[in-house]
TORBAVO-64112 format. One record per residue (C-alpha): residue number from 1; residue in three letters; x, y, z. Coordinates in nm, 2 decimals, padded with zeros to 4 digits. Example, Ala and Ser with C-alpha at 12.3 -4.5 7.8 and 13.67 -1.06 7.14 Angstrom:
// residues 2
<bavex 1 ALA <01.23 -00.45 00.78>> <bavex 2 SER <01.37 -00.11 00.71>> 
END
This chain:
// residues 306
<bavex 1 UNK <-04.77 -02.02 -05.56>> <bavex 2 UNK <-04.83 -02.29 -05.31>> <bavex 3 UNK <-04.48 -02.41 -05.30>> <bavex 4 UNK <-04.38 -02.01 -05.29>> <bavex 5 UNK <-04.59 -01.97 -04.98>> <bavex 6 UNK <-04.45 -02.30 -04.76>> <bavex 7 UNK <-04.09 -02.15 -04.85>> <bavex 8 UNK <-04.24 -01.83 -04.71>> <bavex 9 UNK <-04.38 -01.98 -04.39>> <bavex 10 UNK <-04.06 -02.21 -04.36>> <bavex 11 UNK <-03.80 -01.93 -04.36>> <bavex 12 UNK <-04.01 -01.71 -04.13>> <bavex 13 UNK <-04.01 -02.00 -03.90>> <bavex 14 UNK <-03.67 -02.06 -03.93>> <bavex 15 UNK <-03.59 -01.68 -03.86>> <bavex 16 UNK <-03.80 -01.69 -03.59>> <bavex 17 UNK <-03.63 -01.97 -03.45>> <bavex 18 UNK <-03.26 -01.82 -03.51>> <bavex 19 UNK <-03.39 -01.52 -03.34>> <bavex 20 UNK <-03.54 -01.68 -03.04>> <bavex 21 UNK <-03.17 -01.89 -02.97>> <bavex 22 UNK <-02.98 -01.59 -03.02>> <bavex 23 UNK <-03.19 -01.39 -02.75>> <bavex 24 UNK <-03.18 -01.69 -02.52>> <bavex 25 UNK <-02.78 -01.72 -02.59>> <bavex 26 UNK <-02.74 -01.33 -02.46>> <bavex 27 UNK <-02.96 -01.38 -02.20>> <bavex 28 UNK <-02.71 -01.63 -02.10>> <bavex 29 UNK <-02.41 -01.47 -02.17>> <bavex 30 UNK <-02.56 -01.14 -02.02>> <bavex 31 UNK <-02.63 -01.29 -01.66>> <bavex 32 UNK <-02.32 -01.45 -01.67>> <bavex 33 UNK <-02.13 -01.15 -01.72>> <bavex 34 UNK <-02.33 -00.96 -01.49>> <bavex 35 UNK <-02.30 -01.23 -01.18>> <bavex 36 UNK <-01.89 -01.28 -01.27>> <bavex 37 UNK <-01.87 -00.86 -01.24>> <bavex 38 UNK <-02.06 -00.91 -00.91>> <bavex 39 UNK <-01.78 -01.13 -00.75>> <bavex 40 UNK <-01.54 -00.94 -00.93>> <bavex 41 UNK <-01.22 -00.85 -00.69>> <bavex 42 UNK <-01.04 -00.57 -00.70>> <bavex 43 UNK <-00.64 -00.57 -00.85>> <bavex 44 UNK <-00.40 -00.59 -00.58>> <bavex 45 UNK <-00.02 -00.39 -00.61>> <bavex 46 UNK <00.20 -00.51 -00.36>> <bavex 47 UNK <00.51 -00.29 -00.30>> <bavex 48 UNK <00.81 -00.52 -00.13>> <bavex 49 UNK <01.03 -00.42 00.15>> <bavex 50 UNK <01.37 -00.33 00.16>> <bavex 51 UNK <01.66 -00.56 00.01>> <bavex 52 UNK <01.43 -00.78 -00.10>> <bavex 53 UNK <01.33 -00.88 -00.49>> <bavex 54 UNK <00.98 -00.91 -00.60>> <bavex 55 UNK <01.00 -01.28 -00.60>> <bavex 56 UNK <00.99 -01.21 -00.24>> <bavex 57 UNK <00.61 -01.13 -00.24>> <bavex 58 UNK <00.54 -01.43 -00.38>> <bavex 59 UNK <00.38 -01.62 -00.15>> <bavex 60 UNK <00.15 -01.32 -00.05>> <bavex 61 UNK <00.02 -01.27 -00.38>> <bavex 62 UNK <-00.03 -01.65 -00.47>> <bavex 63 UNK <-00.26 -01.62 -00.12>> <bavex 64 UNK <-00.47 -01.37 -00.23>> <bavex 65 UNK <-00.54 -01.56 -00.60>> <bavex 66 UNK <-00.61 -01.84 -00.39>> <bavex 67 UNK <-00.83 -01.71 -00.14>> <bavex 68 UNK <-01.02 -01.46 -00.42>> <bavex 69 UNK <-00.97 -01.65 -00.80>> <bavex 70 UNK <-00.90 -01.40 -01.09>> <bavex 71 UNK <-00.76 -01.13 -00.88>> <bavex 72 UNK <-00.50 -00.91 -01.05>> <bavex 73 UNK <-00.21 -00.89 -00.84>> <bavex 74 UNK <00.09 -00.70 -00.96>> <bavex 75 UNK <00.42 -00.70 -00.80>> <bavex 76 UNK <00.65 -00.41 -00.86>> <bavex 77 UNK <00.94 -00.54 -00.97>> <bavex 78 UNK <01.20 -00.20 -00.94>> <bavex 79 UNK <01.46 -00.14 -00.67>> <bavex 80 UNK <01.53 -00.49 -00.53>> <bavex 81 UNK <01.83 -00.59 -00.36>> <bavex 82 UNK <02.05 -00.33 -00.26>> <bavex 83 UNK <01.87 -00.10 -00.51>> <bavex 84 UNK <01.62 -00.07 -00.25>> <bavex 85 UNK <01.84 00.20 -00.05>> <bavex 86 UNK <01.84 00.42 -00.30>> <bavex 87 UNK <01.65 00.75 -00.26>> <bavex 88 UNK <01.27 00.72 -00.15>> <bavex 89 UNK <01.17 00.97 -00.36>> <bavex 90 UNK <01.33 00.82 -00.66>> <bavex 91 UNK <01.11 00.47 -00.58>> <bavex 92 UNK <00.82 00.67 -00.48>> <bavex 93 UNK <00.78 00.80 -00.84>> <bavex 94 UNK <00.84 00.48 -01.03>> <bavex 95 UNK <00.60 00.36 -00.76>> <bavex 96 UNK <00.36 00.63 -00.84>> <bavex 97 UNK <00.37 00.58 -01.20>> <bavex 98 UNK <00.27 00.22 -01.15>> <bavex 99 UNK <-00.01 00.29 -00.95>> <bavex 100 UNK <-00.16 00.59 -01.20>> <bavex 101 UNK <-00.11 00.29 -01.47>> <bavex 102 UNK <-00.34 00.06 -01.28>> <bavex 103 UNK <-00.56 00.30 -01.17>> <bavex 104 UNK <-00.61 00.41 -01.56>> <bavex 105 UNK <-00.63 00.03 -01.66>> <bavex 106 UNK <-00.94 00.00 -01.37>> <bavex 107 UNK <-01.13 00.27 -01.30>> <bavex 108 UNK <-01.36 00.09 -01.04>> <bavex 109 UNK <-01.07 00.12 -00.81>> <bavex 110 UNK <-00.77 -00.05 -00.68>> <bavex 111 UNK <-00.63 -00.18 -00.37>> <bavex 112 UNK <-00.24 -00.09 -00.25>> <bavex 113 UNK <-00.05 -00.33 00.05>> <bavex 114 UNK <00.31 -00.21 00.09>> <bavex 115 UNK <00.56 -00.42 00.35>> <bavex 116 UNK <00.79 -00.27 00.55>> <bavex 117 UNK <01.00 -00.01 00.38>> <bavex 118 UNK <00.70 -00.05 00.09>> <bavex 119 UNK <00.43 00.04 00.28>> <bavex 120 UNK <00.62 00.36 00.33>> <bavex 121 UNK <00.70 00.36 -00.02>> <bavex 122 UNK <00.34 00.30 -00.10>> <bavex 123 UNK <00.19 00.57 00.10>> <bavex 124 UNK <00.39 00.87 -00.01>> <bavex 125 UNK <00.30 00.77 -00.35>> <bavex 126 UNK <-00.09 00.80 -00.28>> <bavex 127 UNK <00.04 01.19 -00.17>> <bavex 128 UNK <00.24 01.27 -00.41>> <bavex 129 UNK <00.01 01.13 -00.73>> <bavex 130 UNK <-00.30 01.23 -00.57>> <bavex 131 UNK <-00.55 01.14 -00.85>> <bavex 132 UNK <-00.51 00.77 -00.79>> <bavex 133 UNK <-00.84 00.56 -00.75>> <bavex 134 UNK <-00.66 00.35 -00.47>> <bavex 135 UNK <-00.98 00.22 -00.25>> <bavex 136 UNK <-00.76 00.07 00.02>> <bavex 137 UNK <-00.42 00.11 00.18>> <bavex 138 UNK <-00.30 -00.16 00.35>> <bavex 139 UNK <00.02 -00.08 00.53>> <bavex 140 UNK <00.18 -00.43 00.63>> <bavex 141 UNK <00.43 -00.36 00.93>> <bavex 142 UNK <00.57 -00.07 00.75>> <bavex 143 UNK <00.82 00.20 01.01>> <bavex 144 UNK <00.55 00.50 00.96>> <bavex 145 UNK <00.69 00.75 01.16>> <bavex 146 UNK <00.98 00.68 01.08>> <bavex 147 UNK <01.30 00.44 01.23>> <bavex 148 UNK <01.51 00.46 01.53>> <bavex 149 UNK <01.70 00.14 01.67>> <bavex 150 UNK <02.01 -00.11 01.63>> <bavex 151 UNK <01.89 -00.45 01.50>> <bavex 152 UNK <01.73 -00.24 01.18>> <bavex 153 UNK <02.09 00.00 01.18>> <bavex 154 UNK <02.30 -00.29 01.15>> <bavex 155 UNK <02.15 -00.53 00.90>> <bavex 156 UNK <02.22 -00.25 00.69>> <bavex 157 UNK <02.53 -00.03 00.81>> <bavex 158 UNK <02.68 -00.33 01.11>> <bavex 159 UNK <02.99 -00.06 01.14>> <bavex 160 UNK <02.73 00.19 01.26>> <bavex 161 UNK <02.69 00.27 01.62>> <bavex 162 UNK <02.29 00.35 01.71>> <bavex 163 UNK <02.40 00.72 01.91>> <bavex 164 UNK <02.59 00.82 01.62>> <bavex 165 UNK <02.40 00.73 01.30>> <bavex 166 UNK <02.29 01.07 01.30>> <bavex 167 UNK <02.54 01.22 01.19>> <bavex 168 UNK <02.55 01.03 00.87>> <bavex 169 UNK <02.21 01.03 00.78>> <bavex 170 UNK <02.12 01.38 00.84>> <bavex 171 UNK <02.43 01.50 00.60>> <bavex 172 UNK <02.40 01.52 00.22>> <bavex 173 UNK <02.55 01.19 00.20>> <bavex 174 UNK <02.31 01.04 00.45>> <bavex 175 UNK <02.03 01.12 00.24>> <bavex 176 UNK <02.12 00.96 -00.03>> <bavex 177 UNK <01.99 00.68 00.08>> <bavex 178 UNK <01.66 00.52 00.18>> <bavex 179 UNK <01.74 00.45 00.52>> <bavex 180 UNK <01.87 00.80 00.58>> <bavex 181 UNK <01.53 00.93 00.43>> <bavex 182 UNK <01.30 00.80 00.72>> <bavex 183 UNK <01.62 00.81 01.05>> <bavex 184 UNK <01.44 00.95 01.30>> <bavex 185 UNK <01.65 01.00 01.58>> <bavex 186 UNK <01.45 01.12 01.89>> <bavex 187 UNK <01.73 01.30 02.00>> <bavex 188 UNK <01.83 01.48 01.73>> <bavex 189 UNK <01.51 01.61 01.59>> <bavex 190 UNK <01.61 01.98 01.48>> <bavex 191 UNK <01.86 01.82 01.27>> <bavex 192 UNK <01.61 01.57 01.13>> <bavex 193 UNK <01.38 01.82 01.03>> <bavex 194 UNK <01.68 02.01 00.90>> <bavex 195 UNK <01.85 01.76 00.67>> <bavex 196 UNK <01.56 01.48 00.62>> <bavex 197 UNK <01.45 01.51 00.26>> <bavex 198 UNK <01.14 01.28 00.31>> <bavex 199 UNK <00.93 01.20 00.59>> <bavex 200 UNK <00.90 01.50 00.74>> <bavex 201 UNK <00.77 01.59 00.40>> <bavex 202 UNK <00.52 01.33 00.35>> <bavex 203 UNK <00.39 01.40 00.70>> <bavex 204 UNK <00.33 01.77 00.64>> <bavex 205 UNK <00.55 01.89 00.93>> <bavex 206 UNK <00.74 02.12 00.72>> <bavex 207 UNK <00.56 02.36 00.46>> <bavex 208 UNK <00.52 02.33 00.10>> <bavex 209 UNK <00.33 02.44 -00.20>> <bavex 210 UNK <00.22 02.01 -00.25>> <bavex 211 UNK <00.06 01.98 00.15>> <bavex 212 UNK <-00.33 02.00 00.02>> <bavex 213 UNK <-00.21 01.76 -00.23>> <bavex 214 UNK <-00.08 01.48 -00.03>> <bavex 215 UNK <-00.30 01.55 00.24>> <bavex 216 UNK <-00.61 01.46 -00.01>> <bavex 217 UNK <-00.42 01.19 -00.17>> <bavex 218 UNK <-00.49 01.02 00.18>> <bavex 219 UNK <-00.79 01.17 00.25>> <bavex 220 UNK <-00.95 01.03 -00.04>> <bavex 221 UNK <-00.91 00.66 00.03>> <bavex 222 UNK <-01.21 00.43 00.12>> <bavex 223 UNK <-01.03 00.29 00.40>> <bavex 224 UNK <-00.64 00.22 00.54>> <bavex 225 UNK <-00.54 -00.07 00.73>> <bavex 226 UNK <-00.19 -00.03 00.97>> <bavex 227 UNK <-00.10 -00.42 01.07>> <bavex 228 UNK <00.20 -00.43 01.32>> <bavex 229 UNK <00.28 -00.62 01.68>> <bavex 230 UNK <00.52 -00.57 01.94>> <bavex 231 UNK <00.74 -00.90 01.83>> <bavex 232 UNK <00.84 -00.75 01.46>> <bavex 233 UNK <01.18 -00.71 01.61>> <bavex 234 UNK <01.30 -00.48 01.33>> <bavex 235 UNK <01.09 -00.22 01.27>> <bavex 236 UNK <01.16 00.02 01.58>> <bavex 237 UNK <00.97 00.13 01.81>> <bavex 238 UNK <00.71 -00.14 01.68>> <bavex 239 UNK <00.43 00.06 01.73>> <bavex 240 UNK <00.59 00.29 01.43>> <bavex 241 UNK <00.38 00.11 01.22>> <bavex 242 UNK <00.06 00.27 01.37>> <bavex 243 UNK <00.22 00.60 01.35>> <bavex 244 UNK <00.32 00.60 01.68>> <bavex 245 UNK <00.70 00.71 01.81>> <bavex 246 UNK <00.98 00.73 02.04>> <bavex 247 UNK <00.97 01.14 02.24>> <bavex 248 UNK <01.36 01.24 02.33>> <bavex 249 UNK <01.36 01.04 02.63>> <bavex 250 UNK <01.23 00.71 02.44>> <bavex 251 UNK <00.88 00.69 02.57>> <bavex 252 UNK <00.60 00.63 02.32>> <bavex 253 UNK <00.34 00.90 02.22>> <bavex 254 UNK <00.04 00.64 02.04>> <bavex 255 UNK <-00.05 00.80 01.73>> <bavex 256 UNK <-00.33 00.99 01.87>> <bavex 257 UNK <-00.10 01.21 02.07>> <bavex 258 UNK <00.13 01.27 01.74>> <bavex 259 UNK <00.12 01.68 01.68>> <bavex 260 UNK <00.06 01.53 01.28>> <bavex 261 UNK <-00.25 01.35 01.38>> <bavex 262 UNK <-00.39 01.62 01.62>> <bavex 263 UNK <-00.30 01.89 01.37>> <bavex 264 UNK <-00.48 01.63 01.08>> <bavex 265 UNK <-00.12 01.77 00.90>> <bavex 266 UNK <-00.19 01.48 00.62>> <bavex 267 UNK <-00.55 01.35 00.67>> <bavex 268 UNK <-00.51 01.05 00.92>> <bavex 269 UNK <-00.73 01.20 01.21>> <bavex 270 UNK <-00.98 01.26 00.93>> <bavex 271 UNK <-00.95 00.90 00.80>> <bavex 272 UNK <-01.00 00.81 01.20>> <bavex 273 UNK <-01.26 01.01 01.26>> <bavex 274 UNK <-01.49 00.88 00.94>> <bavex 275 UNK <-01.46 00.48 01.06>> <bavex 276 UNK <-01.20 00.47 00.76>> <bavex 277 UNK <-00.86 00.37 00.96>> <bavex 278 UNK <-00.80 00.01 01.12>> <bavex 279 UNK <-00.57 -00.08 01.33>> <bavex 280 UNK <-00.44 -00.46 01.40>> <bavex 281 UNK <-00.17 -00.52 01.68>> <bavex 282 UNK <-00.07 -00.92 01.65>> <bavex 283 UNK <00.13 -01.06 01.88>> <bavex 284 UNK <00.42 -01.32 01.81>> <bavex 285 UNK <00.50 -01.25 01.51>> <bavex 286 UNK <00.84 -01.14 01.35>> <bavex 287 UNK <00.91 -00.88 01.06>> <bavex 288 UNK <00.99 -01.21 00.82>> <bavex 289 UNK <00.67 -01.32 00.93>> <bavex 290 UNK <00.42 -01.14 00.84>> <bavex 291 UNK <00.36 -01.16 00.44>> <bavex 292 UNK <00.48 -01.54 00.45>> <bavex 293 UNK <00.20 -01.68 00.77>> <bavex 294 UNK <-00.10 -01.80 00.62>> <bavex 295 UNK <-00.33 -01.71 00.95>> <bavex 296 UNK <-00.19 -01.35 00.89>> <bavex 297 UNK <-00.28 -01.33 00.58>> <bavex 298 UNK <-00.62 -01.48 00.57>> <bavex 299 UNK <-00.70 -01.30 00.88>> <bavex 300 UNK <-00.63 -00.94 00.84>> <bavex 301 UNK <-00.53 -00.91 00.49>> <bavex 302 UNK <-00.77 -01.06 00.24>> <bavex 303 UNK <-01.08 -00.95 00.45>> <bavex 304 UNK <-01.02 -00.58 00.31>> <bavex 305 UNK <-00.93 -00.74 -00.01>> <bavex 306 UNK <-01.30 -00.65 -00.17>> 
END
């Protein structure tokens, strides 16, 4: 009976014991967990530019893992090279899909950066799939309002004379391709709204039966970030990558002054208006630049990285 009661006491003990190491182990594990959730960063898609492969955004996205450890950044890897000029609706939909896939796989939010053509890429995708959970945009010197001017023309159509251009890309032909998509020649503006297929729509300047739906695709977001400077030297006018533009006689009207913004035709006056749009014009640095300069990219990308 004796023996019984010391094998009694011993495997209480012992229970005890195990029970005591296993609470201490979770307590462990548990504010370990809850401190690595706390410095958690958000995934990152980067959307890359025009002609360009994925590879491309290399050294951008190996930044960002540098800068913030265990961030998720995911390249998309469809229309590189000259796949790129195909249709912007037909990337802005694999685009889109992409981006509903991520925002499923993390529902505390995203973050989007497109470059150049990408960032235009990028943004009609937050209208057109309007229940992503995309926190930020940020919009890395990326022809907004569209583009108008020879050094861009001829890296892609050299043959192509600047006062003529029109006439292929506001034609069925023309808009086939990406380029054609976003021409907007100041002087030609009834045929742009006309024939263009795509920004015009993505800027709500012509009516459709998706407006409120791309308007609160934009609306919705926590915060967008327009990054461009006056030495890009391929993205024309420059400051088309704040939404501002060329008028017929090739002065600029700022974004502010844009009947789109004034009107709030898409939500970026609204985004203004609640502290939620940033603007960054940087000097001396060219289109090649930006996604590749370290100081760039510490400066005004990862901040808004969080």
């Amino acid at each position: 009976m004796f023996r019984s009661e010391i094998k009694t006491t011993g495997l209480k003990t012992y229970i005890c014991y195990i029970t005591i190491i296993t609470l201490c182990s979770l307590l462990v594990v548990s504010t370990f967990l809850y401190f690595q959730g706390s410095h958690s960063y958000k995934p990152v898609i980067i959307v890359h530019g025009i002609l360009s492969e994925y590879s491309s955004m290399d050294y951008l996205a190996n930044r960002i893992k540098e800068q913030h450890p265990g961030t998720i950044v995911h390249i998309t890897n469809d229309f590189g090279g000259l796949f790129s000029l195909e249709p912007m609706w037909h990337q802005v939909h694999r685009v889109g899909a992409e981006i509903m896939m991520m925002s499923a796989m993390h529902p505390d939010g995203i973050i989007l950066l497109g470059y150049s053509q990408g960032g235009l890429v990028a943004r009609a995708a937050l209208e057109a799939y309007k229940d992503h959970n995309v926190k930020t945009f940020i919009s890395l010197s990326s022809p907004q309002a569209g583009q108008y001017g020879t050094k861009f023309l001829h890296i892609f159509y050299p043959d192509l004379a600047l006062k003529s251009a029109y006439e292929l890309f506001y034609s069925r032909i023309g808009q086939l391709s990406s380029v054609g998509n976003y021409w907007n020649d100041p002087h030609h503006q009834k045929l742009y709204f006309n024939y263009s297929k795509f920004l015009p729509y993505i800027n709500n300047e012509k009516q459709t039966k998706l407006q409120n739906d791309f308007k609160l695709g934009i609306a919705k977001l926590d915060k967008m970030v327009l990054i461009g400077g006056p030495d890009d030297g391929v993205i024309s006018p420059w400051q088309s990558s704040h939404f501002g533009y060329y008028d017929k006689d090739e002065n600029i009207t700022e974004m502010k002054n844009q009947l789109f913004y004034k009107k709030d035709l898409f939500g970026l006056k609204s985004l203004d208006e609640a502290g939620k749009l940033t603007v960054f014009v940087v000097e001396g640095v060219t289109h090649m630049e930006w996604h590749k300069n370290t100081s760039i990219i510490d400066k005004y990308i990862i901040p808004w990285l969080t």
